[in-house]
C-alpha atoms as one frame of an Amber mdcrd trajectory, in Angstrom:
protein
  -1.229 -15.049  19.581   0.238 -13.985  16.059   1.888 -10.955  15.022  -1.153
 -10.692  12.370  -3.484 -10.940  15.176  -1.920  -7.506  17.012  -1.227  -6.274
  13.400  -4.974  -6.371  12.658  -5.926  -5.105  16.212  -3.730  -2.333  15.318
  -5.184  -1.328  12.297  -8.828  -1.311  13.464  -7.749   1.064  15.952  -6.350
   3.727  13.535  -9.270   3.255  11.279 -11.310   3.158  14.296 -13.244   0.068
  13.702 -14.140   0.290  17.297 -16.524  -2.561  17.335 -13.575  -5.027  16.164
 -10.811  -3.341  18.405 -13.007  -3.757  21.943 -13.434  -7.336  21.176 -10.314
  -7.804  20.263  -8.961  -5.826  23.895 -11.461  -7.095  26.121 -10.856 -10.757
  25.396  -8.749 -11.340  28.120  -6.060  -9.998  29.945  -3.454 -11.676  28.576
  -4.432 -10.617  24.973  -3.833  -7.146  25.560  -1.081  -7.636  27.842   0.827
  -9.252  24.580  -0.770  -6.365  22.454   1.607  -3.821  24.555   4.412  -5.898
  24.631   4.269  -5.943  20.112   3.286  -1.960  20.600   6.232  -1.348  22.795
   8.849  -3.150  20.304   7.606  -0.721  17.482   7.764   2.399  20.289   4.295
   2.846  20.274   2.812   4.773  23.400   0.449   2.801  25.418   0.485   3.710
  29.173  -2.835   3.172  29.431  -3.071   0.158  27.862  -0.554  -1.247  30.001
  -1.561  -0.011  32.862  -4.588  -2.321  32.618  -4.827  -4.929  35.442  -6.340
  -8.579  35.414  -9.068  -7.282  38.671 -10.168  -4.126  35.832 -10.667  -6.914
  33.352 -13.092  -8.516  35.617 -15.128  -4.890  35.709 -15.251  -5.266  31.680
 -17.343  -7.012  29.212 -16.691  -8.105  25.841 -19.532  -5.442  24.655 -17.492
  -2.845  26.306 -16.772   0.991  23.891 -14.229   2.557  24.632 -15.527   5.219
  26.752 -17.081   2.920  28.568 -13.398   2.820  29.905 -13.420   6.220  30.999
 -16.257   6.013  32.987 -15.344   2.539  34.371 -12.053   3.345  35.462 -12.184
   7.387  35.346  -8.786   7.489  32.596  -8.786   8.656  29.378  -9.036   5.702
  27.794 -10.835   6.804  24.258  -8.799   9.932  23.877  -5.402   7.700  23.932
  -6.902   5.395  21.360  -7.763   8.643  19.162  -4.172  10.209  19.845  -3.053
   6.866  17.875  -4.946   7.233  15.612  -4.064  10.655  14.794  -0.408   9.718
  14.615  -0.882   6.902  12.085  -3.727   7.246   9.746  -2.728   9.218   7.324
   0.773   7.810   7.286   1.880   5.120   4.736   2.292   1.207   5.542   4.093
  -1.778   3.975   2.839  -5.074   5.789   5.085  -8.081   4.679   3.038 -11.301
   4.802   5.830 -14.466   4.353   3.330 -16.472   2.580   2.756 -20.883   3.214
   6.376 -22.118   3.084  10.130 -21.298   5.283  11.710 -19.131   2.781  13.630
 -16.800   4.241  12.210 -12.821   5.470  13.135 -10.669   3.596  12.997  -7.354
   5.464  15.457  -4.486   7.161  16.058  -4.062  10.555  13.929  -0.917  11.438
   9.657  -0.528  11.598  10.334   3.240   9.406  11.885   4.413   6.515  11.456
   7.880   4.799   8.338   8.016   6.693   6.907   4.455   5.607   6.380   2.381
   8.350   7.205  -1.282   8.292   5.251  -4.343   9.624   6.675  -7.926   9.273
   4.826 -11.107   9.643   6.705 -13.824  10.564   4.302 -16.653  10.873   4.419
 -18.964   8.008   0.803 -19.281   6.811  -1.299 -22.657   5.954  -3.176 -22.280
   3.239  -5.717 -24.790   4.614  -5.976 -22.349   7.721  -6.057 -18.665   6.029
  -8.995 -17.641   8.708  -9.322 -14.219   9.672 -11.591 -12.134  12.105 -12.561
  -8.062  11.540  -9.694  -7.704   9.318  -8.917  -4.410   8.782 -10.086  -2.604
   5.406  -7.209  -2.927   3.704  -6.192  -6.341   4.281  -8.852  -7.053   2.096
  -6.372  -6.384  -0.662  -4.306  -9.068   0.601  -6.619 -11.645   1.668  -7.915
 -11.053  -2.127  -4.355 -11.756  -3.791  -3.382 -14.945  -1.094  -2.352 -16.804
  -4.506   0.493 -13.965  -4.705   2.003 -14.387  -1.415   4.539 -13.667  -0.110
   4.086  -9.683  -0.719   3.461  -7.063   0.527   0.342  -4.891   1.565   1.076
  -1.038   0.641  -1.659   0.940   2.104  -2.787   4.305   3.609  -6.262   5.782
   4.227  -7.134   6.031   0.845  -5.535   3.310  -1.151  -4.123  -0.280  -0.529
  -2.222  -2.439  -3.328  -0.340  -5.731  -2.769   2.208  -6.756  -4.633   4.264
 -10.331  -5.042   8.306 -10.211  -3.266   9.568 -13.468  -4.184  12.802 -12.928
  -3.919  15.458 -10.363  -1.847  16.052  -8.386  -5.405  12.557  -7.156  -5.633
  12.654  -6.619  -1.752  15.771  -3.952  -2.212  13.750  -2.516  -5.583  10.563
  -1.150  -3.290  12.847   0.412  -0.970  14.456   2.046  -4.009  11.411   3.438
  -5.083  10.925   4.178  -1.604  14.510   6.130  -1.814  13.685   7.978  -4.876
  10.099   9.478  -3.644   8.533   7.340  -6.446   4.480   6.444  -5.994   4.096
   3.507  -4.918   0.732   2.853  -6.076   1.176   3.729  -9.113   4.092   1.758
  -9.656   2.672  -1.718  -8.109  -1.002  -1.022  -9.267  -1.381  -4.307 -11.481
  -5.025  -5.070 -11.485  -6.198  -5.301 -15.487  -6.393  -8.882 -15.337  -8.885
  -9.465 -11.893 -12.242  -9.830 -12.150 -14.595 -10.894  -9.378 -17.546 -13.175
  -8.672 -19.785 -12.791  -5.525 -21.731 -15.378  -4.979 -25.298 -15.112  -3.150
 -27.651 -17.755  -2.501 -30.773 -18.303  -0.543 -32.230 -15.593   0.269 -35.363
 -16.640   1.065 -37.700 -12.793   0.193 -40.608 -12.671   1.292 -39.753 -14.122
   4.507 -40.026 -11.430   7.283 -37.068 -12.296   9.247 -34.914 -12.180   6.631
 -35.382  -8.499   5.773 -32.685  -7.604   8.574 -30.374 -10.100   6.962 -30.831
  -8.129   3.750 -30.091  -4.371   4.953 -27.001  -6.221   6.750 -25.851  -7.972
   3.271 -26.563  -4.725   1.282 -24.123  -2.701   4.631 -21.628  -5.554   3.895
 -21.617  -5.592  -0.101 -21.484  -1.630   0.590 -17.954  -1.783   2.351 -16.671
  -4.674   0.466 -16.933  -3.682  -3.227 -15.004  -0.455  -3.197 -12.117  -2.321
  -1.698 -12.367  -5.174  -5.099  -9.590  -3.571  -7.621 -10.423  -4.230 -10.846
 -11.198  -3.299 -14.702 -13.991  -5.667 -15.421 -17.461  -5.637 -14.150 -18.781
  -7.322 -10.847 -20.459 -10.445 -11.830 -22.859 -11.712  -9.304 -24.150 -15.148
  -9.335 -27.389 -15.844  -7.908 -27.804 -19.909  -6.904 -30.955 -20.001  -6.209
 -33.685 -19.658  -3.296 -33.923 -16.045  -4.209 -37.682 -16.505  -3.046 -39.756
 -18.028   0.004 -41.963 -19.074  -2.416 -43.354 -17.875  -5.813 -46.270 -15.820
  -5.422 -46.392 -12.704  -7.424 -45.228 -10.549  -4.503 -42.072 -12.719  -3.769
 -41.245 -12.739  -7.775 -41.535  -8.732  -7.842 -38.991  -8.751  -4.659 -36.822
 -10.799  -6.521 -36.644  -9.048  -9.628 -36.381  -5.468  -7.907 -33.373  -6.856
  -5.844 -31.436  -7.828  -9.073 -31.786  -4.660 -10.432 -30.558  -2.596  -7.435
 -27.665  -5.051  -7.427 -27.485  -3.784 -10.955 -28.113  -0.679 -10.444 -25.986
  -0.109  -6.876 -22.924  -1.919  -8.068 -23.046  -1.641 -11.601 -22.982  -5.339
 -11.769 -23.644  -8.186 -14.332 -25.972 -10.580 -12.462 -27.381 -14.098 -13.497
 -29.839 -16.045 -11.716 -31.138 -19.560 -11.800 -34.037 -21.224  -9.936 -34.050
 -23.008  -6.265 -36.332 -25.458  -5.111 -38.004 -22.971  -2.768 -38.419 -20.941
  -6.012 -41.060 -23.763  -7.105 -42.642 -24.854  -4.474 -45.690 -23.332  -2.427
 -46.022 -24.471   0.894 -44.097 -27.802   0.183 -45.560 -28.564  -2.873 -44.621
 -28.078  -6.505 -46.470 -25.878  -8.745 -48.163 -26.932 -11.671 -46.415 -27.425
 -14.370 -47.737 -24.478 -16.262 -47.592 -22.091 -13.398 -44.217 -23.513 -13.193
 -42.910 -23.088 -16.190 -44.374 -18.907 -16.107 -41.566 -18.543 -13.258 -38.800
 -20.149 -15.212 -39.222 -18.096 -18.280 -39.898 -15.146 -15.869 -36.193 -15.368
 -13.576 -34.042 -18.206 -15.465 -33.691 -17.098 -19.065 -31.001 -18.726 -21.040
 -29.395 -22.070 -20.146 -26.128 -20.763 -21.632 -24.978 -17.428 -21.154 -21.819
 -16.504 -22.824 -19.603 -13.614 -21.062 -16.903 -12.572 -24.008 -15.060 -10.013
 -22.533 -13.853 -12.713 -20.018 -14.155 -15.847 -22.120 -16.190 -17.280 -19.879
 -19.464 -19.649 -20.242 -21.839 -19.657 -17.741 -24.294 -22.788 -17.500 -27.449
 -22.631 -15.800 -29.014 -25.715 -14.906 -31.864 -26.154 -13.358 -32.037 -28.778
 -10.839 -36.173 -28.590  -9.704 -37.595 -29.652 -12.851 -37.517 -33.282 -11.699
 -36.461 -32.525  -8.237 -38.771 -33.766  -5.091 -39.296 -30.850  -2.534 -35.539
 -30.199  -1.147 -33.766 -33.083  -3.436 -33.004 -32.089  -6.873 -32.324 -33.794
 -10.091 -30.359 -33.024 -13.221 -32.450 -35.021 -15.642 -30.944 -36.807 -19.013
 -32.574 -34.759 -21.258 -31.488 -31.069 -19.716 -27.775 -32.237 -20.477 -28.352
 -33.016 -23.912 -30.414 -29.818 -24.284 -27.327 -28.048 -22.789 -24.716 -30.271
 -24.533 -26.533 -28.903 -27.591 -26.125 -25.291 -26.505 -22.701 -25.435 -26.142
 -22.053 -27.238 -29.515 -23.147 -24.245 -31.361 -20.468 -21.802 -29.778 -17.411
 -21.498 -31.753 -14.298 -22.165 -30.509 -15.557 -23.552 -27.207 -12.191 -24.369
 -26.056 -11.150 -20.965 -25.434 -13.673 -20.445 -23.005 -13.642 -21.093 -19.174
 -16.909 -22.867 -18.193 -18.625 -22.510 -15.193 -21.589 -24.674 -13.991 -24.443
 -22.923 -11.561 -26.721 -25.047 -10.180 -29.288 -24.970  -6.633 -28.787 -28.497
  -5.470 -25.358 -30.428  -3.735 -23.517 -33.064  -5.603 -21.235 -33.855  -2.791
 -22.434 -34.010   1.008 -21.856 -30.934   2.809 -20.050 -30.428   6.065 -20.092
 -27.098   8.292 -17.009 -25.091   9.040 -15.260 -26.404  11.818 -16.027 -22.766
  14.238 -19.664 -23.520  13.681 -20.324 -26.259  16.848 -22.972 -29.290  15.324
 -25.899 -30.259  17.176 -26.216 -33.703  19.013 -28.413 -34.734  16.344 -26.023
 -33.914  13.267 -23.466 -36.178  14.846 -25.682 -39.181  14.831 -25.013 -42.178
  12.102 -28.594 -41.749  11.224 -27.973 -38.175  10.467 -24.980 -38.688   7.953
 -26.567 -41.053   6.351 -29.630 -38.751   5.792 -27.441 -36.052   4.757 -25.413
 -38.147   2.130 -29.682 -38.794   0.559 -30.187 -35.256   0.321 -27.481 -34.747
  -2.898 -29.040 -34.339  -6.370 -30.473 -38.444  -7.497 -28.311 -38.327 -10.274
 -25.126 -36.724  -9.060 -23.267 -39.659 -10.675 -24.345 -38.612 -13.852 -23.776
 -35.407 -13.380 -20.180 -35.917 -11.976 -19.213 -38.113 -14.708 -21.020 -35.275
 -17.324 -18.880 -32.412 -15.208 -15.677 -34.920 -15.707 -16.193 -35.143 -19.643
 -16.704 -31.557 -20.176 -13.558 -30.699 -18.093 -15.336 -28.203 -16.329 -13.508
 -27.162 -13.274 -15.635 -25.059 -11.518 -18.872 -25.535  -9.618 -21.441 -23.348
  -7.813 -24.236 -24.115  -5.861 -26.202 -23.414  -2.609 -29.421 -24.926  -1.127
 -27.771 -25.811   2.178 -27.257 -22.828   3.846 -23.580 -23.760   4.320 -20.764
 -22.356   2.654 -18.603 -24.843   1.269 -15.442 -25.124  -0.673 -14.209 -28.330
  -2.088 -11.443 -29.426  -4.601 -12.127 -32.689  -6.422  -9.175 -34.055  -8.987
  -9.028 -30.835  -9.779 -12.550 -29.390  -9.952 -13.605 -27.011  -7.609 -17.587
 -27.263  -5.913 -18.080 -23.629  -4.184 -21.185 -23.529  -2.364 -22.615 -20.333
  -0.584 -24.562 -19.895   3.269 -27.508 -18.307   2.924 -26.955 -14.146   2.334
 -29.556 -12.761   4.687 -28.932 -15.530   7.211 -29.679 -19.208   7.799 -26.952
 -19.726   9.603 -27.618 -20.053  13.380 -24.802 -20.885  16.229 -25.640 -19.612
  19.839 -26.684 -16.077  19.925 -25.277 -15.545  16.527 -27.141 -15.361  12.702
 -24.661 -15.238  10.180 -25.378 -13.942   7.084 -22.716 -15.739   4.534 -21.345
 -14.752   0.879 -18.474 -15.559  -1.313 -16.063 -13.602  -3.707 -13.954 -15.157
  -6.127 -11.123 -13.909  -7.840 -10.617 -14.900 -11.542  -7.594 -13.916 -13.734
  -9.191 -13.343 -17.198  -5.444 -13.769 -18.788  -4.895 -17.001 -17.400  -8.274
 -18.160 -17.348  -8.326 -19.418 -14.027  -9.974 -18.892 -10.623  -7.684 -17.730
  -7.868  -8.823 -16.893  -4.787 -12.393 -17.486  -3.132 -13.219 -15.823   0.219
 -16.190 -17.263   2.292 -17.650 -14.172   4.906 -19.568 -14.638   7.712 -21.480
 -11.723   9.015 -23.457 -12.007  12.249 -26.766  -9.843  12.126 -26.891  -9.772
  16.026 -23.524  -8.456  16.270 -22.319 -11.241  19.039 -19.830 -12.542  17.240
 -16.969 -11.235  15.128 -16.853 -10.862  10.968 -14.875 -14.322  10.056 -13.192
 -14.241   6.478 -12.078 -17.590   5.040  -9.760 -17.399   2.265  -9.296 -20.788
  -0.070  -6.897 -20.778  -2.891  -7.587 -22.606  -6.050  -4.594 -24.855  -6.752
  -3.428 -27.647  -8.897  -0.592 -28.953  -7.420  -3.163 -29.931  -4.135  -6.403
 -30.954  -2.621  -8.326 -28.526  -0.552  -9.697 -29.230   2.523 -13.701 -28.904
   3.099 -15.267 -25.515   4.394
């Protein structure tokens, strides 16, 4: 148990996430025993809470609400969690998060000043363990700026900044501007050089079970774009499998969900092809037929974005492809080697390659238990087949151009992977392929990219269970040079 862990259980409470804060209560006994003890050393009332024995937890289930309490145990269980609320929401908080080394704290010895209230972390991070579960709305802000930690979160009920403390000067300067009444989000509000990516991949429309996993992706995208701080315009990229298959139904589907992400969001949105988006009942199309989708949903090969110097490349990796194995192809490099010839000053740009199909194997995150099956010999080496045919070429091509940054999807899996320095993101499926017990997680990314230094920073994996049985699980990567990422 972690002080971010009571932290976030906290937070959900005064912005009464209720779904998160049960689960988070009714775990165990000993959870919310330690959840007192941390409420108590920041003199926050919980008698109820406390009064709480291990035989009531025994009466409770982890699907409990709140006033399920009440009537379980005839207190006024809900009302105290409201009275909390009341006390804190529309106060102001600084949350200090230490960041992924033993620097020192920097911090003073109280939880208030001039009505700010104070919340340390003192668990060192690992960046190759930055997993959280329902974190509350505004750690979103942090989670999205983990390359700038250690910082601090500034937040109330309407706003949330973060801002880098590296060092005990800047530490004493917020608590002057603290001293001096001075805005603090105005004052730390830096954001003119983030933009963000969210990546979405097989979708499968047209398939009737996945039209629940799409009203829960469009709730989700709802709740998390307000909370992305930036000047640019949301870029989504599509990677593919935006169809079951391509019958005229499926391809007016697809093209009316683009344009409400367009629409909704205000977005910039670029697609390319999956295999599924090819293929009718395991087969390919003909070639003409074929060829009517491509210049229907692809477009461009190249598509240039100059307000943040970057290059997108679209390749298409069905065109040679069999069924769910996919292939580059010789001649589409040249074609797109050609492309990017013609663009002046091409080394001022930031180019990033989208394409359906794996190069490397793909593994599942570690929370997500693997079938008997998956663990067999047989299996891995079936798994290792199932890359594009030519991903040597394509690796060595990838090398050459010194392009650092790769998206794909096809496997349902969400994936992040850092390879001398290039970076293969891969996206779960966004209306939900994802199965583990009772749960169906729907699965997205958003990355972070800093248009003055050209660089991505941040990419955060979400997994959103449709059926509710599980918790949301954020899992934040950082994009460094100086080290090699573990898999997703």
């Amino acid at each position: 148990m972690k002080d971010i862990d009571f932290i976030n259980t906290f937070f959900n409470i005064i912005y009464q996430n209720e779904l998160a804060y049960m689960r988070d209560l009714m775990s165990s006994y000993e959870y919310t025993h330690a959840f007192c003890q941390w409420l108590k050393k920041r003199n926050i009332s919980c008698f109820l809470l406390d009064q709480l024995t291990k035989e009531d937890f025994q009466l409770f289930s982890k699907r409990l609400k709140a006033e399920d309490i009440d009537h379980i145990l005839h207190i006024p269980f809900s009302a105290m969690l409201r009275d909390m609320a009341d006390q804190y929401q529309k106060a102001t908080h600084i949350l200090y998060l230490p960041g992924f080394s033993s620097q020192p704290c920097f911090k003073k010895n109280y939880t208030s000043y001039h009505d700010v209230y104070i919340y340390i972390v003192e668990d060192i991070f690992q960046r190759k363990d930055l997993s959280f579960f329902d974190p509350f709305p505004a750690f979103f802000c942090a989670m999205n700026h983990a390359d700038l930690w250690p910082g601090v979160l500034i937040f109330n009920q309407y706003n949330q900044i973060f801002t880098s403390i590296q060092n005990e000067e800047e530490w004493n300067q917020l608590f002057k501007h603290i001293d001096l009444g001075d805005n603090l989000f105005d004052i730390y509000n830096d954001y003119q050089n983030d933009s963000y990516f969210i990546q979405l991949s097989d979708l499968h429309l047209g398939k009737n079970k996945r039209q629940r996993g799409l009203m829960q992706l469009y709730n989700s995208l709802d709740y998390i774009i307000p909370l992305l701080q930036s000047h640019q315009q949301l870029k989504f990229l599509i990677t593919g499998d935006l169809m079951e298959s391509p019958n005229r139904k499926n391809m007016y589907l697809a093209n009316d969900f683009m344009n409400s992400l367009k629409k909704k969001y205000k977005a910039n949105v670029t697609f390319i092809l999956g295999n599924h988006d090819v293929i009718v009942h395991g087969f390919n199309m003909a070639r003409n037929q074929k060829s009517k989708v491509i210049a229907y949903l692809l477009g461009e090969s190249v598509r240039v974005l100059e307000n943040e110097k970057i290059i997108l490349i679209k390749m298409d990796t069905t065109s040679e492809g069999n069924l769910a194995r996919g292939k580059v192809g010789q001649r589409q490099l040249n074609e797109i080697d050609d492309e990017l010839a013609a663009i002046d000053n091409l080394e001022s740009y930031t180019i990033i390659l989208m394409l359906h199909h794996h190069v490397y194997p793909i593994t599942k995150a570690q929370f997500i238990k693997s079938k008997w099956h998956e663990r067999t010999f047989i299996n891995r080496i079936v798994e290792t087949s199932k890359v594009l045919v030519d991903a040597p070429i394509l690796i060595d091509w990838i090398k050459k151009r010194n392009i650092q940054y790769i998206f794909h999807g096809h496997k349902h899996l969400p994936f992040f992977r850092s390879q001398g320095q290039r970076y293969y993101i891969g996206a779960g499926s966004a209306t939900g392929g994802l199965k583990e017990s009772q749960s169906r997680y729907i699965s997205y990314n958003i990355v972070k990219y800093n248009t003055l230094e050209k660089k991505m920073k941040t990419c955060m994996i979400f997994y959103d269970d449709k059926a509710k049985a599980e918790r949301q699980r954020v899992e934040v990567y950082l994009f460094r040079e100086d080290e090699e990422n573990e898999n997703c």
